[in-house]
C-alpha positions in Angstrom: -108.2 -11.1 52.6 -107.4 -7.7 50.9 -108.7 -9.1 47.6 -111.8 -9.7 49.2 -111.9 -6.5 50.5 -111.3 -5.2 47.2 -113.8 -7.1 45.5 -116.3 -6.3 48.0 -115.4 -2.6 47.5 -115.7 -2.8 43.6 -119.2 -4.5 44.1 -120.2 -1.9 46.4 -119.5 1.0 44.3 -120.8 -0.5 41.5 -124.3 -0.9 43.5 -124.1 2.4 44.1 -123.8 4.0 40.9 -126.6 1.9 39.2 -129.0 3.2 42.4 -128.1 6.4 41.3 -128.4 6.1 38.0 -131.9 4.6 38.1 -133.0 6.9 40.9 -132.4 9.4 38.2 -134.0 7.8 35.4 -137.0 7.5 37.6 -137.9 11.3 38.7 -138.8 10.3 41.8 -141.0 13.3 43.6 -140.0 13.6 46.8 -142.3 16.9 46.9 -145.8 14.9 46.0 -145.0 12.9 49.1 -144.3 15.7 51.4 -148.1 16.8 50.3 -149.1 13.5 51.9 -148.8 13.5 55.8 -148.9 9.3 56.2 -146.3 9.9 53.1 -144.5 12.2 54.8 -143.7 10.1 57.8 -143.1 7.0 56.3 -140.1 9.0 54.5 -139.3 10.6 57.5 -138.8 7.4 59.0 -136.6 6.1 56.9 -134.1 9.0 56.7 -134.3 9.7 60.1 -133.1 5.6 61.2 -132.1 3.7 57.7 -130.6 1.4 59.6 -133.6 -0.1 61.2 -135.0 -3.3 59.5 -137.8 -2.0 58.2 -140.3 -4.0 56.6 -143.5 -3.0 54.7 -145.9 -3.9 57.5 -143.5 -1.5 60.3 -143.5 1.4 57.4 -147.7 0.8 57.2 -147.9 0.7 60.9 -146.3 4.0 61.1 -148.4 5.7 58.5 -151.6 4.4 60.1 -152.2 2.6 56.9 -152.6 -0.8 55.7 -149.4 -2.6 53.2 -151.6 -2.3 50.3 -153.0 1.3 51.1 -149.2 2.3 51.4 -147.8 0.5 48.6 -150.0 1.5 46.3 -150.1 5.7 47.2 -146.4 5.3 47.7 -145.9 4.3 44.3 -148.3 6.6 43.0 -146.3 9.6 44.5 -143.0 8.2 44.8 -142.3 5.8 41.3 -140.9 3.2 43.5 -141.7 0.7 45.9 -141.4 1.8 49.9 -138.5 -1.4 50.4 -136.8 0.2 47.0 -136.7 3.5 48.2 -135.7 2.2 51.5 -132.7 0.8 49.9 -131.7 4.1 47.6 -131.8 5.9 51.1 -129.1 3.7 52.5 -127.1 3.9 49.4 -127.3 7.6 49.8 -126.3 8.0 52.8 -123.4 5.4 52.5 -121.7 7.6 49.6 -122.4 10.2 51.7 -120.2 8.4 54.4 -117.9 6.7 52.3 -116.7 10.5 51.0 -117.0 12.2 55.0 -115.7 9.6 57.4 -112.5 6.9 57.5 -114.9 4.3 58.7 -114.5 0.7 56.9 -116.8 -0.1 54.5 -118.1 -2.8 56.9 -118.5 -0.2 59.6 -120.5 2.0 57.0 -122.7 -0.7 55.5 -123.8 -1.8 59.2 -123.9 2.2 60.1 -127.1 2.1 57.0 -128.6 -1.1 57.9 -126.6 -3.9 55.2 
């Protein structure tokens, strides 16, 4: 049981350093999507409840857009997919956690939707 834990912990890390990593490589603008309200939400969205299951369709819905309109401008603005960025978020914030809290790492992948 504890070398699972480990393992799992290992894996973790590791998944979070290469988000990082290519989040970096990427530039993502945060800013050009700011300058786009339906943008702006979506992204809003998914910091303000990463844990929810979001899908593409529940992301559109909220913009007032349809999964192509969103895709598309998303990557345009963004360099990433909405579901990639999605996934970056909950990274983020589970570092974030992982450094601020004593949860278990099961406690804080749940806390960010995993």
């Amino acid at each position: 049981d504890t070398v699972v834990h480990a393992l799992l912990d290992v894996i973790f890390t590791q998944l979070l350093r290469d988000m990082s990593d290519r989040r970096a490589a990427q530039g993502a603008s945060f800013s050009q999507a700011v300058h786009d309200p339906q943008l702006l939400r979506v992204v809003q969205c998914m910091h303000e409840d990463c844990a929810r299951d979001w899908t593409l369709d529940t992301l559109a819905r909220e913009a007032g857009l349809s999964r192509t309109v969103l895709a598309e401008r998303f990557r345009m603005a963004m360099h990433d997919t909405p579901l990639s960025y999605l996934r970056t978020v909950r990274l983020q914030r589970a570092m974030r956690l992982l450094v601020e809290s004593t949860d278990t790492l099961e406690r804080i992948a749940t806390a960010v939707g995993y």
